[in-house]
C-alpha positions in Angstrom: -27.9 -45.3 16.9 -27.4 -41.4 16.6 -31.0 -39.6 15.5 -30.8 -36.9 13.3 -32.0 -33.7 15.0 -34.3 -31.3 13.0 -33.1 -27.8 12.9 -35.0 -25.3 15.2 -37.5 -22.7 13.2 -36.9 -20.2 16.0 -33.2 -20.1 16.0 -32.3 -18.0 13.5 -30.0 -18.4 10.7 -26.6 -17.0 11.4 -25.9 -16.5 7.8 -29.0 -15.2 6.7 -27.9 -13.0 9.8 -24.4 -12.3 8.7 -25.4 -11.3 5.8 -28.9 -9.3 6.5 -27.0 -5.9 6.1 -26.2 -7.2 2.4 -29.9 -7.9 1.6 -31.1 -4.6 3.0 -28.4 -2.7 0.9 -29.5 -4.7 -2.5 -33.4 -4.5 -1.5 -33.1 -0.6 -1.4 -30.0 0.1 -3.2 -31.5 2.6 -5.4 -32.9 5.1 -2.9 -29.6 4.6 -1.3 -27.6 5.5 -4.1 -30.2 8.4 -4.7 -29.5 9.9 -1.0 -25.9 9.3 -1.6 -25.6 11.4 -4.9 -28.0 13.7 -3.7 -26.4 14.6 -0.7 -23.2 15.0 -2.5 -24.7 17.3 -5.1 -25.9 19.3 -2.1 -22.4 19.6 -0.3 -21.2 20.3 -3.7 -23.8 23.4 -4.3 -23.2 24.7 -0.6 -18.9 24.2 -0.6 -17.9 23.8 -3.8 -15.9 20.4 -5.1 -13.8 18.7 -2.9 -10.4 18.2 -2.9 -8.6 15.6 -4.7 -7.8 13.9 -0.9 -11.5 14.1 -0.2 -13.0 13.0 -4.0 -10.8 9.6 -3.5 -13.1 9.0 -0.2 -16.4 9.5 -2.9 -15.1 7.3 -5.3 -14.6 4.8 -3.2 -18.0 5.0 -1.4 -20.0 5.5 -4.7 -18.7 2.0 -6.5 -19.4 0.2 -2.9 -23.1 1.8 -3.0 -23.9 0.7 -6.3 -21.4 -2.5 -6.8 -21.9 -4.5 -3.8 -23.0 -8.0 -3.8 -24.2 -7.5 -7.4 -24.7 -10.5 -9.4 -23.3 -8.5 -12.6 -19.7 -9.2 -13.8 -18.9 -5.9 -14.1 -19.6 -5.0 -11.0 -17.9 -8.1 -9.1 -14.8 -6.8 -10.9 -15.2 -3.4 -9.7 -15.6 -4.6 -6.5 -12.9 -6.9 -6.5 -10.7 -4.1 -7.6 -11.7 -1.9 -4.8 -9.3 -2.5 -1.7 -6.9 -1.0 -5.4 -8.5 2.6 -5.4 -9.6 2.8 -1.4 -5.3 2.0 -1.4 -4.6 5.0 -4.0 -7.0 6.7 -2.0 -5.9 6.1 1.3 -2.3 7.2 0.1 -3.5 11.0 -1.3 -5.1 11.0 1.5 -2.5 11.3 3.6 -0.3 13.3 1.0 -2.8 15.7 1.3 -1.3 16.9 4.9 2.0 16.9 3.9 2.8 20.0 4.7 0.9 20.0 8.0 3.0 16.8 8.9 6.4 18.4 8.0 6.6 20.6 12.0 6.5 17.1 13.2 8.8 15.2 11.1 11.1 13.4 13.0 14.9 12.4 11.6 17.6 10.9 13.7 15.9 7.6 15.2 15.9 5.4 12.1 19.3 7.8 11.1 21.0 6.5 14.5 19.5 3.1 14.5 22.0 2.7 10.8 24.9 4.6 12.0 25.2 2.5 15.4 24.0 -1.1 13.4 26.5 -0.4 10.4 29.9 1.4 12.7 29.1 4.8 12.4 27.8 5.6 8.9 24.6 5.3 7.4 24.9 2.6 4.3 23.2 4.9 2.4 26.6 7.6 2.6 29.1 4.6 2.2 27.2 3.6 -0.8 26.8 7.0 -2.3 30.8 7.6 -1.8 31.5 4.5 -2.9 29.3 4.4 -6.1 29.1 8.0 -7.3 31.7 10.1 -5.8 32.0 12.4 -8.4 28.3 13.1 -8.1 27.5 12.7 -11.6 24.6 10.4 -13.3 26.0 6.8 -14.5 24.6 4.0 -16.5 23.9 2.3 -13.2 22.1 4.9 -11.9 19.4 4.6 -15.2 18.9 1.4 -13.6 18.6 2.1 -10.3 15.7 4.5 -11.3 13.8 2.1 -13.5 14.1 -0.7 -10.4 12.4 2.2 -8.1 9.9 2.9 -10.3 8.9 -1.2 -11.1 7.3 -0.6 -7.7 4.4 0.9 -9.4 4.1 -2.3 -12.0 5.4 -5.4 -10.5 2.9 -5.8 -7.5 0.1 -4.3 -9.7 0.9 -7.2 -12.3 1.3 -9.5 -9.8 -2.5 -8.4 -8.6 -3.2 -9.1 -12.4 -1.8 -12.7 -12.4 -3.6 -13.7 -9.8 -7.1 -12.7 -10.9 -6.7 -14.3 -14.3 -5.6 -17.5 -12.7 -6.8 -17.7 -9.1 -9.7 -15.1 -7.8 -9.8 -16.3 -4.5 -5.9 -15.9 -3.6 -6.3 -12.5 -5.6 -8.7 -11.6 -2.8 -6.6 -12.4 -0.2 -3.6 -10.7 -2.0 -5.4 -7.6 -2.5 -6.8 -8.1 1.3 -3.0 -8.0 3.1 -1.7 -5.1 0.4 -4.4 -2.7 1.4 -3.9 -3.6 5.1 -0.3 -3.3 5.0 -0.6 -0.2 3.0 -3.3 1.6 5.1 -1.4 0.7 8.5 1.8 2.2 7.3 -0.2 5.2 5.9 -1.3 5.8 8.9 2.1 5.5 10.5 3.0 8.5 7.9 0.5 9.9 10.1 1.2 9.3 13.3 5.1 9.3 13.2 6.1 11.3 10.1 10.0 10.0 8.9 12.1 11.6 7.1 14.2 9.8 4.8 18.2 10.2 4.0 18.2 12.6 1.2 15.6 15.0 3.2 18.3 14.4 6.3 21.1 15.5 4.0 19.0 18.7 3.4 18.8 19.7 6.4 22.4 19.0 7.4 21.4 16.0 9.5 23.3 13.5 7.4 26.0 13.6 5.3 25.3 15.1 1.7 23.4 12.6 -0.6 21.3 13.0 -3.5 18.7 11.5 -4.5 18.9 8.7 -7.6 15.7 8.8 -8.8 15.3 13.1 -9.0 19.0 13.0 -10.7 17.6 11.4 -13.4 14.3 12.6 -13.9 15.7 16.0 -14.2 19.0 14.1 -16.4 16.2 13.2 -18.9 14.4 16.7 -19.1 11.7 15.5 -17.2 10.9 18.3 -15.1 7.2 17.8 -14.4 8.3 14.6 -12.8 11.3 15.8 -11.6 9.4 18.2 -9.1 7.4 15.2 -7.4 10.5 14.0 -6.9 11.8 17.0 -5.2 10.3 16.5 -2.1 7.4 19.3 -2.1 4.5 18.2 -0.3 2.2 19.9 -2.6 2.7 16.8 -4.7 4.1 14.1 -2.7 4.5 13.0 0.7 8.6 13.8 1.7 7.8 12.3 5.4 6.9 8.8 4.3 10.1 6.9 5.3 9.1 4.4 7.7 7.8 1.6 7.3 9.0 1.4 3.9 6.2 0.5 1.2 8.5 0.1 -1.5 10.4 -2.6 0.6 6.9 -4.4 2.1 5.2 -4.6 -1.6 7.8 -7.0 -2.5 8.4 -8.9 0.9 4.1 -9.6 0.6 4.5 -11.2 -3.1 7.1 -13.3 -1.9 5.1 -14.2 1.0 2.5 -15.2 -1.5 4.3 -17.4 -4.2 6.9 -19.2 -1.5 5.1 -21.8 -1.3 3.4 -21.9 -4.7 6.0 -21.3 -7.1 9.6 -22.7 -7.0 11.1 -20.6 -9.2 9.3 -17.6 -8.7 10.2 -17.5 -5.1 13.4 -17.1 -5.9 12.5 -14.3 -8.7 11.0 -12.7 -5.6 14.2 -12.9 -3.5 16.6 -11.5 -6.2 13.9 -8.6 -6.9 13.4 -7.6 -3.4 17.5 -7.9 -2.5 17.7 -5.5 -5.7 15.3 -3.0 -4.5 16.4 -3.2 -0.6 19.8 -2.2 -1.9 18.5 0.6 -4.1 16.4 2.0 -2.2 19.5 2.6 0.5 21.9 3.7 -2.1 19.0 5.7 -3.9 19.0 7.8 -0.5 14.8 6.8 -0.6 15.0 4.7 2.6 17.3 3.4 5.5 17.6 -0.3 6.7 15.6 0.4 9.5 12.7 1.8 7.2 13.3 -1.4 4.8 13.4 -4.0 8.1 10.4 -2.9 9.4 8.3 -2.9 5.9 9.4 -6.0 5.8 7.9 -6.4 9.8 4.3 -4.8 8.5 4.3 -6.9 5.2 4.7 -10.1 7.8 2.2 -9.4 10.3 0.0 -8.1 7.8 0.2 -11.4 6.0 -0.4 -13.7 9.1 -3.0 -11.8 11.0 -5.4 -11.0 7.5 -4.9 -14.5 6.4 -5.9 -16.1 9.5 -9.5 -13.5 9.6 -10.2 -14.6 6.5 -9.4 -18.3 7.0 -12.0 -17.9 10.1 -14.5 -15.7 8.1 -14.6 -19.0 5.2 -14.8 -21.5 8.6 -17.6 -19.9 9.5 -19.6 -19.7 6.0 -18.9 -23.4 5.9 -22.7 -25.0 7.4 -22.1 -28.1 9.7 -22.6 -31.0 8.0 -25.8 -32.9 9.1 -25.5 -35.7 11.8 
């Protein structure tokens, strides 16, 4: 007969262990939080404010300083929503050295990989000539635009759903979006790409416009129309591969395959629709659109599988 064995009083507690960095922060939050803003107001006295790239970093920190493993609702939400704004963050970040990126930029890889996969022409030029030859705005092309910009609402709502109706696949959800987000942000970084309509301005591709900037301007919209334009004073014009526009929607299909039956195949439709805009669009090749699709997959496996063993070991052994 199997004897119960007594736990040892020296051994210590691995989750009172895991977690001792938690209780320090909540037992001396507030002269933490005092340091943190005082500090800041000193840097601020002796530099002057920060830049917008830089102030994302602060707002990030101070929510994590004063929400963290507070039993207050507001602050679970805030903190919940968090991997949201270090993701906006992580993204001006990065815009914020557009211009320095730009002497690197590199074009014809992800240009030749389409011309030798598709017989010698990009998709995007073969769409372009076969869809708007005449280089004039269409109906089509209204929708095109508003399909591009649903990238901006569907995966945000999608966040949204999930919280309302299932907080802990919301975590994981918000989890694999910030890591797929942050890894290709620092790909921006590391390998800056320039997408078709920048090739077709600098005479590497065939002449294509871009969609989205033809109608902005088409509706009078010229304040939008400029962050369209490609400066990198406002947004990042070397941000072609991995494509986040095409590894947002490959992620929520990841997530409701095997969950919804019809909404999987909502997913497939809306991603098919986007892949193909964003190549006619002149936004992105199929390269850039394969491998956000690679990133959203990896990203999905390997974050899933940490947290699966993060929960295994929160789980105490049950008594024998």
């Amino acid at each position: 007969m199997a004897t119960a064995t007594k736990p040892d009083p020296a051994a210590p507690d691995q989750s009172t262990a895991t977690s001792s960095w938690a209780q320090q922060l909540v037992r001396h939050r507030v002269p933490i939080v005092g340091v943190f803003l005082g500090v800041s107001i000193a840097l601020a006295i002796a530099y002057g404010l920060p830049e917008r790239q830089y102030l994302w970093i602060w707002l990030t920190v101070a929510p994590a300083l004063t929400c963290a493993h507070s039993p207050r609702p507001v602050a679970r939400v805030i903190i919940d929503w968090l991997p949201v704004l270090i993701l906006l963050g992580g993204y001006d970040f990065i815009r914020g050295f557009a211009t320095d990126l730009l002497p690197r930029v590199i074009i014809e890889p992800h240009l030749r990989f389409d011309e030798i996969v598709f017989g010698g022409t990009t998709p995007t030029v073969v769409l372009q000539d076969w869809l708007n030859a005449d280089r004039n705005p269409h109906w089509y092309d209204y929708i095109v635009f508003l399909v591009y910009l649903s990238h901006f609402v569907v995966s945000p709502l999608f966040a949204v759903y999930l919280y309302l109706r299932d907080r802990p696949r919301f975590r994981r959800y918000a989890m694999v979006m910030l890591g797929v987000s942050l890894a290709g942000i620092l790909t921006y970084f590391i390998i800056p790409a320039a997408p078709p309509w920048f090739a077709s301005e600098t005479g590497d591709l065939e002449p294509t416009v871009r969609i989205t900037r033809w109608v902005w301007n088409d509706l009078g919209a010229t304040g939008a129309e400029k962050v369209f334009s490609g400066d990198p004073e406002l947004a990042n014009p070397v941000a072609a591969l991995p494509s986040l526009h095409a590894a947002w929607p490959f992620i929520l299909l990841l997530f409701v395959w095997n969950r919804a039956r019809r909404g999987k195949w909502v997913a497939l439709c809306y991603i098919t629709l986007m892949s193909f805009i964003l190549v006619y669009g002149s936004e992105h090749y199929v390269s850039d659109i394969l491998l956000g699709w690679v990133y959203a997959t990896v990203g999905f496996i390997v974050i899933n599988k940490l947290i699966d063993r993060r929960d295994a070991r929160q789980v105490s052994p049950a008594p024998t």
